[in-house]
C-alpha positions in Angstrom: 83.6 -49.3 86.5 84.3 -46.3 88.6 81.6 -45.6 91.4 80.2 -42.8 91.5 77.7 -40.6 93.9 74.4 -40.9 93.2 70.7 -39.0 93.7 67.9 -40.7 93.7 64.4 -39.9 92.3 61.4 -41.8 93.2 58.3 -43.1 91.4 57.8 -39.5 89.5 54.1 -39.7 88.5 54.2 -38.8 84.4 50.9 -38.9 82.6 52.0 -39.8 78.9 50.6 -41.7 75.3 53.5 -44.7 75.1 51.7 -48.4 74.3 51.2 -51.1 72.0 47.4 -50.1 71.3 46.3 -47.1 69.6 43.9 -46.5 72.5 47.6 -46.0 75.1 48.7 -43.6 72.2 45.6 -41.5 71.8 44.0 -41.7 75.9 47.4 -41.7 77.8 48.0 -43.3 80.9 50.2 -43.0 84.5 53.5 -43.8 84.2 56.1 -43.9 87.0 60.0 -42.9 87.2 62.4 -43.9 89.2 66.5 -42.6 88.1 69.7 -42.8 89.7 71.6 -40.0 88.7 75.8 -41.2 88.7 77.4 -37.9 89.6 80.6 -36.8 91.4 78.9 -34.4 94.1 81.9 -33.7 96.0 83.0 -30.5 94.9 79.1 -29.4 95.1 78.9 -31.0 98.8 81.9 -28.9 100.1 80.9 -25.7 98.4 77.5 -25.9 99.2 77.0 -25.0 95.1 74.6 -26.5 92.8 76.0 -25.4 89.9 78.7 -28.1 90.6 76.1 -30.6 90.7 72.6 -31.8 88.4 69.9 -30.1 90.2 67.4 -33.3 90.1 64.6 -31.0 90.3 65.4 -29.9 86.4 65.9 -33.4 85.2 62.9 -34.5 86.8 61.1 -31.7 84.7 62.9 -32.2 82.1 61.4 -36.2 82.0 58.5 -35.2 81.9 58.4 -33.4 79.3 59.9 -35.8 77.3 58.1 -38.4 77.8 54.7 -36.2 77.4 56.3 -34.8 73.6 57.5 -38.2 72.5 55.5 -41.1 71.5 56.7 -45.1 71.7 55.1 -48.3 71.4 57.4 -50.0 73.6 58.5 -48.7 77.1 61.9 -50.3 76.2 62.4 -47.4 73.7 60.7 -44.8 75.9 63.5 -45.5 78.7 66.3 -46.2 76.2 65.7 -42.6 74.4 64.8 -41.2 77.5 68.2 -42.2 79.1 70.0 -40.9 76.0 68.5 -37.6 76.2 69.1 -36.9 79.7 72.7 -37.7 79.8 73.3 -35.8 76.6 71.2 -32.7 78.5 73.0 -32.7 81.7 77.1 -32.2 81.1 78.0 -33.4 84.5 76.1 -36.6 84.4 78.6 -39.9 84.5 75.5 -42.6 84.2 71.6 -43.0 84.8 69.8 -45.7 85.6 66.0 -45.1 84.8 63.2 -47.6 86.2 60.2 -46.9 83.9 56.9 -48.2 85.4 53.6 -49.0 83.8 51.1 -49.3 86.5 47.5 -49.7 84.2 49.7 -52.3 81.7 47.0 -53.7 80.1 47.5 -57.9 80.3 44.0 -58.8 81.9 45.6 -59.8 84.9 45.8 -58.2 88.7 49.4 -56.7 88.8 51.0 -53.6 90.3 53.4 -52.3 87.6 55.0 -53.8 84.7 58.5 -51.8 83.9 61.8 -51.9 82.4 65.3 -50.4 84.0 68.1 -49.8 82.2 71.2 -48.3 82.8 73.5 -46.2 80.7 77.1 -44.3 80.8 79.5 -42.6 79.3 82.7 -44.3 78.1 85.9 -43.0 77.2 87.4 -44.8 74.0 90.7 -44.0 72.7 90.3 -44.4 68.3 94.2 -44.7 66.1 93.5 -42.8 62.8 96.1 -43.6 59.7 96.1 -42.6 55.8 98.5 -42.9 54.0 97.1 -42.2 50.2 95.1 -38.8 48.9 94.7 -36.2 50.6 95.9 -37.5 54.0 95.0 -34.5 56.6 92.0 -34.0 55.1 90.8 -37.8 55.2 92.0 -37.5 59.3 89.9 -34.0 59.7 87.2 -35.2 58.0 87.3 -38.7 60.3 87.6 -36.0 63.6 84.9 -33.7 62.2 82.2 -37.1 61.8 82.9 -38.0 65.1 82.2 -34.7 66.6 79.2 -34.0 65.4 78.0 -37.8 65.6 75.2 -38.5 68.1 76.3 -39.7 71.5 80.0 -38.9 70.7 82.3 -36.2 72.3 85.4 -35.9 71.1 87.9 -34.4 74.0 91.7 -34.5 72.7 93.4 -34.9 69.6 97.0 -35.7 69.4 99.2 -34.2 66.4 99.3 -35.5 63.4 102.7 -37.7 62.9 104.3 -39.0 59.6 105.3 -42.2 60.0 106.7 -45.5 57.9 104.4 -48.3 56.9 104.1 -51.2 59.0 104.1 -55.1 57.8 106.1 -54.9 54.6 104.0 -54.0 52.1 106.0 -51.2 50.0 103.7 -47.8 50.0 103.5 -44.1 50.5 104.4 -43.1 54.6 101.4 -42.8 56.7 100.0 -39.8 58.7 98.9 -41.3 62.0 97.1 -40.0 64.9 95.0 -41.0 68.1 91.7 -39.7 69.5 89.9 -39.7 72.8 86.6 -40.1 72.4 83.6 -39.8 75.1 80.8 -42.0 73.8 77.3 -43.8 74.6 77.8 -46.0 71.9 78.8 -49.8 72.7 81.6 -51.2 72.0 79.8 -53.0 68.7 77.9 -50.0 67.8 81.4 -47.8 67.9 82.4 -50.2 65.7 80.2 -49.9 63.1 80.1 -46.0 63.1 83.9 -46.1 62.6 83.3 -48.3 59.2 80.7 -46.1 58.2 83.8 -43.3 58.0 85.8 -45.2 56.4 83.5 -46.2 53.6 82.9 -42.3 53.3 86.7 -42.0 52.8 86.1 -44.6 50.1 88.4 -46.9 52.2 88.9 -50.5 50.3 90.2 -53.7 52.3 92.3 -55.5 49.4 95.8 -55.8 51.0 96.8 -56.5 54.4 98.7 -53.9 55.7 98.1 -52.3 52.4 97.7 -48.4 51.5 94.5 -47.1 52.8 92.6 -43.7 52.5 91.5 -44.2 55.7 92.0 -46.6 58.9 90.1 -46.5 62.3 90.8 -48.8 65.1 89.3 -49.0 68.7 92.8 -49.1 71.2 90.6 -49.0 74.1 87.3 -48.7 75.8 87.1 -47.8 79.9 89.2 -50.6 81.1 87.4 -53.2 78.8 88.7 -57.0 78.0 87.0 -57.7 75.1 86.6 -59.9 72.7 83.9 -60.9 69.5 83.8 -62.3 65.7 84.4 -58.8 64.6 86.4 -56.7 67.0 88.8 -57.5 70.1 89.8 -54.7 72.7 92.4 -54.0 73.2 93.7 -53.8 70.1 95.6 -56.7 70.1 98.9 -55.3 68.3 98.9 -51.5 69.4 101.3 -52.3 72.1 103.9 -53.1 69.3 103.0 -50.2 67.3 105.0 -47.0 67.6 102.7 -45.3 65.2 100.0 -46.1 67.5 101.5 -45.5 71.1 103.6 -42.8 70.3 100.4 -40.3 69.2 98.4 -41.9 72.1 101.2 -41.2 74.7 100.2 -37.4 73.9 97.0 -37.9 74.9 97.0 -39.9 77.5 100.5 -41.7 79.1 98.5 -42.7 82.3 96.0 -44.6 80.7 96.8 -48.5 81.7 96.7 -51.3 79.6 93.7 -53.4 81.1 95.7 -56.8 79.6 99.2 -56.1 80.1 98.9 -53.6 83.0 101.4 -51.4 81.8 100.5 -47.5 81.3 101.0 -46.3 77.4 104.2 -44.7 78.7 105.9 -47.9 79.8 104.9 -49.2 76.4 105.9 -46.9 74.6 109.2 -47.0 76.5 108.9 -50.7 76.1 109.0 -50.3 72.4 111.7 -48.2 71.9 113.9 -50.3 74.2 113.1 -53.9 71.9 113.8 -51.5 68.7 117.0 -50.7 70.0 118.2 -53.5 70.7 
């Protein structure tokens, strides 16, 4: 992951309702922050400009009064919508990491604090979109459209949209094809899941392999990921052999490297055409 700059905030003193018990919800109690904010402070460092930083004094306001309008039972889901909120707030914010303390936990026993810390970042996930049956554009739009205005999801670039041939024999209609870069706090798992959900509104149906489909999302990449589960495996484990694929995703972003094969989508896609010629 890359490293970035980071300001610290210590042991910010919150007086908030979070607990198990009704009397946490209803009396309140101390709580204590701590957050690393991951931020690139360079440009704000040698211009002596805020503006090109995240002025901690806001997002330590901000906390505050989050965590004094919102109410949870468990300080895990305090910290975890507490994270969410303050990376989706503050535009130049890479990562947090957010220590939340609980200095009266009430377990009957002589402690300090009890807490939870967590940390959280952005990720940049690069999504291949194909249809090849209906209304093809509008099945990619509407795929596009769902993913910008999905929670914890930025969509940056677009490529074009490229007719291309079917891929693994299966006779059909010629596919419209196109790649994505996404910026996302989902996991890899969770991204997963929200893709399906958009293809099941596109009415997609898994019959055929390599079959006709109203709609087709695949994760290419996530950060420099290896990555591997029952359900999903990133890289995609064909889209080096893919010209539908790399030639939409060389638009977007030729520099990006293969984490696997160490090659950047250009060479692959220069790769690919070479093998096909021959």
């Amino acid at each position: 992951m890359k490293k970035y700059d980071e300001i610290h905030i210590e042991n910010l003193q919150i007086f908030a309702n979070h607990g198990v018990y009704p009397e946490e919800n209803k009396l309140g109690q101390k709580f204590l922050v701590s957050a690393v904010l991951y931020v690139d402070t360079r440009a704000a460092g040698l211009q002596d400009d805020l503006t090109l930083s995240t002025h901690y004094g806001e997002v330590s306001q901000f906390m505050t009064s989050f965590l004094q309008e919102h109410t949870y039972q468990l300080i895990e889901a305090a910290a975890e919508h507490l994270a969410e909120e303050v990376l989706l707030t503050f535009p130049l914010l890479q990562g947090i990491s957010i220590e939340l303390k609980k200095p009266w936990a009430p377990v009957g026993l002589p402690l300090d604090t009890v807490s939870v810390k967590i940390e959280r970042f952005w990720h940049r996930a690069y999504i291949a979109l194909g249809s090849n049956l209906g209304d093809k554009k509008a099945y990619l739009d509407m795929a596009v459209e769902t993913l910008c205005e999905f929670r914890g999801c930025r969509v940056e670039q677009v490529s074009d949209y490229l007719i291309t041939a079917p891929y693994g024999g299966v006779e059909q209609d010629d596919f419209l094809n196109s790649c994505l870069c996404l910026r996302t706090l989902l996991t890899p798992e969770e991204l997963l899941s929200v893709l399906h959900e958009i293809e099941e509104k596109a009415h997609r149906k898994r019959e055929v392999r390599w079959g006709p489909r109203t709609l087709d999302l695949d994760i290419l990449l996530y950060d420099d990921l290896v990555y591997d589960s029952e359900n999903l495996t990133i890289p995609h484990i064909e889209m080096h052999l893919r010209d539908f694929v790399l030639e939409p995703l060389s638009q977007i972003a030729p520099w990006v490297r293969h984490p696997g094969l160490g090659k950047t989508v250009r060479e692959l896609t220069e790769d690919l055409k070479q093998k096909q010629k021959k």
